[in-house]
ZANUMI-376674 format. One record per residue (C-alpha): residue number from 1; z, x, y. Coordinates in pm, 1 decimal. Layout:
BEGIN
(NUM; (Z; X; Y))
...
This chain:
BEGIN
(1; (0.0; 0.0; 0.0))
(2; (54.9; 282.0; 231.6))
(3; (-259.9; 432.9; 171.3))
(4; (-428.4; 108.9; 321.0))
(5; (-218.7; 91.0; 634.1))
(6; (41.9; -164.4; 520.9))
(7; (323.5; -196.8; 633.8))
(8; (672.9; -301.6; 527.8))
(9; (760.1; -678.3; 717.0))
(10; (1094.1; -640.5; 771.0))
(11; (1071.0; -311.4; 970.4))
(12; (1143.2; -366.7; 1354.1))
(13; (950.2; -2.5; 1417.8))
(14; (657.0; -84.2; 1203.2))
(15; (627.5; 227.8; 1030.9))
(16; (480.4; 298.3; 733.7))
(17; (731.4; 239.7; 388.4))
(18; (668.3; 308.8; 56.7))
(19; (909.7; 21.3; -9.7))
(20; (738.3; -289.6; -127.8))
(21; (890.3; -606.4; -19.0))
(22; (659.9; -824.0; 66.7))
(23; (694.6; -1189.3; 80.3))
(24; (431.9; -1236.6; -218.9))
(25; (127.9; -1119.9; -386.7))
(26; (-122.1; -1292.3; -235.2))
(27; (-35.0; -1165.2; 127.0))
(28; (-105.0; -809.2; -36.2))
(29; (-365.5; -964.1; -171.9))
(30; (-513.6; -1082.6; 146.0))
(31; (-481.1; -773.7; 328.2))
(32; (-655.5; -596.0; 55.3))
(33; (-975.9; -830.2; 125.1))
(34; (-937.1; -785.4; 543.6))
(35; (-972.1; -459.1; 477.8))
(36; (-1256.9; -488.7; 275.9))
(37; (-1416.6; -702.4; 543.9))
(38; (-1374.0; -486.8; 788.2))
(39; (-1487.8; -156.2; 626.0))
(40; (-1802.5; -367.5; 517.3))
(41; (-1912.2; -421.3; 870.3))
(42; (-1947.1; -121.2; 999.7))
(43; (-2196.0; -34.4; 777.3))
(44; (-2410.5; -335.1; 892.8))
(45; (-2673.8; -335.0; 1083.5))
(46; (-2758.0; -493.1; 1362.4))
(47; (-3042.4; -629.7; 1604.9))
(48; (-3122.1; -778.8; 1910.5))
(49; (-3293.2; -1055.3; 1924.1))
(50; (-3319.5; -1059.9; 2305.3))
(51; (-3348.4; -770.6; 2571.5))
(52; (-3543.9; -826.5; 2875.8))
(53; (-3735.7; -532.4; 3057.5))
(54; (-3851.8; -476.8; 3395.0))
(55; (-4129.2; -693.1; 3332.1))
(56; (-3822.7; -986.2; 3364.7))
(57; (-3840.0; -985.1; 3778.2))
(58; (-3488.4; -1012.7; 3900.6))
(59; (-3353.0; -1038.5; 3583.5))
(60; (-3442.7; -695.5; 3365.9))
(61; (-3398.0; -346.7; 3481.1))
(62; (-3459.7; -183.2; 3134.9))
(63; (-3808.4; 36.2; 3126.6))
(64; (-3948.4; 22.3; 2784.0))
(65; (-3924.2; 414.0; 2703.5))
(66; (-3520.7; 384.8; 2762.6))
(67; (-3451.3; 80.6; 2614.1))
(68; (-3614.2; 188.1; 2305.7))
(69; (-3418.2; 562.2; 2278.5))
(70; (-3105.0; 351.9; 2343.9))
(71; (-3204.0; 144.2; 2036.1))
(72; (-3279.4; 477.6; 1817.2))
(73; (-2917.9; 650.0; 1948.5))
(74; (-2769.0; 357.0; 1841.8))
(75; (-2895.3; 342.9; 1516.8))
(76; (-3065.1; 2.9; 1555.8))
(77; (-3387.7; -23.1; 1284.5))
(78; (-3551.7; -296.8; 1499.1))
(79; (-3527.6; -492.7; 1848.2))
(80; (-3681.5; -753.4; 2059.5))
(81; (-3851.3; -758.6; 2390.0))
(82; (-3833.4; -1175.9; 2571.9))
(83; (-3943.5; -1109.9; 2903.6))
(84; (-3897.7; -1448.5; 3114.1))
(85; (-4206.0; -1627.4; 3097.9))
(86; (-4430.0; -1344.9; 3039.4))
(87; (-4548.4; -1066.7; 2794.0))
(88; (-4667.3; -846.0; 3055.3))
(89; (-4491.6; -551.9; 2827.1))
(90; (-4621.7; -620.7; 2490.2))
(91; (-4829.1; -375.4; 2410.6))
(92; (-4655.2; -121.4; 2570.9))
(93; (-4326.5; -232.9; 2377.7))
(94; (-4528.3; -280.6; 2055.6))
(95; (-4724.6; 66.8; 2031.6))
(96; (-4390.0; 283.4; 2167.8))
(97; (-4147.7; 141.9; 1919.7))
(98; (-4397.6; 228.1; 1662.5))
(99; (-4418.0; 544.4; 1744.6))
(100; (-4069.3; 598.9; 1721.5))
(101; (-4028.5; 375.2; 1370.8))
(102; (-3865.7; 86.0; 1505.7))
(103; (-3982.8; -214.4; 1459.6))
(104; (-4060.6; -417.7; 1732.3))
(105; (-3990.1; -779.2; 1751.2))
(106; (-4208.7; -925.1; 2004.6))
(107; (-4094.6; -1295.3; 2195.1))
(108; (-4063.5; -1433.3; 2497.5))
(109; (-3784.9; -1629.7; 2681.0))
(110; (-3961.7; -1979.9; 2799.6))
(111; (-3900.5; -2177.6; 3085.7))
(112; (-3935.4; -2578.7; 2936.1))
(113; (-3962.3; -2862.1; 3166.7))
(114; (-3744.7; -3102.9; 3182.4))
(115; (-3978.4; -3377.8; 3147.7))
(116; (-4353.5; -3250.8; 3121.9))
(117; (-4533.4; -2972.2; 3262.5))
(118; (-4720.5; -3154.7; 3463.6))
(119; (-4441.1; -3340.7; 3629.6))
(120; (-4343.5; -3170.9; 3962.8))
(121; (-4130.7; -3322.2; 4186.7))
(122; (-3858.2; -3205.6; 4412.8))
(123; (-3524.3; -3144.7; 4215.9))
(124; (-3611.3; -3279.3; 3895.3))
(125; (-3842.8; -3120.2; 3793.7))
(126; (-3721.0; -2775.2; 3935.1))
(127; (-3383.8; -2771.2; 3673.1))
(128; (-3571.0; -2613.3; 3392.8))
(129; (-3371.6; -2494.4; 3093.5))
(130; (-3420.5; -2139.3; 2865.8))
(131; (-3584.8; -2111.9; 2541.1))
(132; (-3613.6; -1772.4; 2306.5))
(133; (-3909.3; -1792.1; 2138.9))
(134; (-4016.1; -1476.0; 1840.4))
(135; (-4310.8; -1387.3; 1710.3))
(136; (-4296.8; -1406.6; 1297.8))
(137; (-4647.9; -1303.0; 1255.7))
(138; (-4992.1; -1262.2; 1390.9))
(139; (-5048.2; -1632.9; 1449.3))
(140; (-4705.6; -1699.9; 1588.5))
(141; (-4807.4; -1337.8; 1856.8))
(142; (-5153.0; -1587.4; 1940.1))
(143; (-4980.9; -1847.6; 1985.9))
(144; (-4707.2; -1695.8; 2262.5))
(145; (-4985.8; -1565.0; 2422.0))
(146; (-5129.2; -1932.3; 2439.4))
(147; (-4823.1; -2060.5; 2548.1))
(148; (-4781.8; -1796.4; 2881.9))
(149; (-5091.3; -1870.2; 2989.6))
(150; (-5103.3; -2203.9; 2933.5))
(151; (-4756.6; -2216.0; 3118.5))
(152; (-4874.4; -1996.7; 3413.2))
(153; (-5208.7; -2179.3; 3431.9))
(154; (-5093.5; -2563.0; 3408.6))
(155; (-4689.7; -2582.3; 3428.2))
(156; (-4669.3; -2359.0; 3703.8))
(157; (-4373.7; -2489.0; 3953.0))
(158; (-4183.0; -2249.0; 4086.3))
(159; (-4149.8; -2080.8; 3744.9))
(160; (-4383.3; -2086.4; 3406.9))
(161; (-4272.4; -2400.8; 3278.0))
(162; (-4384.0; -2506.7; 2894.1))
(163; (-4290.7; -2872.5; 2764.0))
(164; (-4222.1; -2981.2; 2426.1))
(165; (-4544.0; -3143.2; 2365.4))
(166; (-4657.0; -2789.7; 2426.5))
(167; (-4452.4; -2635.1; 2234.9))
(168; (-4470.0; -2878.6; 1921.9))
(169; (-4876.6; -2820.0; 1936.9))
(170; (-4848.6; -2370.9; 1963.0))
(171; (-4547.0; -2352.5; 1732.4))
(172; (-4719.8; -2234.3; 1405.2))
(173; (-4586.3; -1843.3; 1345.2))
(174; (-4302.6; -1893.9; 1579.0))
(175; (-3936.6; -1848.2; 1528.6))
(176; (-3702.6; -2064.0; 1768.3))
């Protein structure tokens, strides 16, 4: 029990005992499996599933090429770019992460409508919520591409706006 970091519960200094009185078996028990737990995680990996870049105006300040050697230090084996509203650093992201054998994720972080796209008008239509879309394949990387433009072609209002009408039609190859 010492060897694990337990400790005896009836000590008011909480040092370590080789005395074993604990209340019952299954509280050994149960610190046995925290500590299993918790030694599991920290060999798990981890990724994020949603880092902006500069390409985010007002919102990003991360450059690709630093973002990416931040990922590698930290021992990430794959990240994702959303930019808000655009995918102005795809390509860049994609080709750079390659290069350095991470796998890039690529997505985008939508701006939906409240009602529909088309719908404009005043306050309404201006409250606009967040929604992180990924790429799970080629078609799903089309189809983001489809939805930017279409949202900074037809459901532009202050912002890129997408609907879910849009959505529901360019949502093949997508993860939500």
């Amino acid at each position: 029990a010492k060897s694990l970091g337990l400790w005896y519960a009836g000590s008011s200094n909480r040092k370590y005992t080789n005395q074993h009185k604990y209340t019952n078996y299954k509280s050994v028990v149960f610190v046995y499996l925290l500590k299993f737990v918790y030694l599991r995680t920290l060999h798990m990996k981890f990724t994020h599933l949603h880092c902006h870049s500069h390409y985010s105006l007002l919102d990003g300040l991360s450059k690709i090429d630093p973002l990416l050697e931040r990922v590698k230090e930290l021992g990430m084996d794959s990240v994702a770019l959303t930019d808000h509203g655009v995918m102005y650093g795809a390509v860049e992201f994609y080709s750079r992460a390659k290069d350095l054998g991470i796998k890039p994720i690529i997505g985008l972080e939508a701006y939906v409508a409240p009602r529909s796209m088309e719908d404009k008008e005043g306050k309404i239509d201006s409250d606009y919520f967040h929604l992180t879309l990924l790429a799970q394949n080629q078609e799903g990387y089309h189809n983001l591409m489809l939805l930017t433009t279409i949202a900074h072609t037809e459901g532009f209002y202050y912002k890129p706006r997408i609907d879910l009408e849009v959505l529901k039609k360019y949502s093949a190859g997508l993860v939500c």
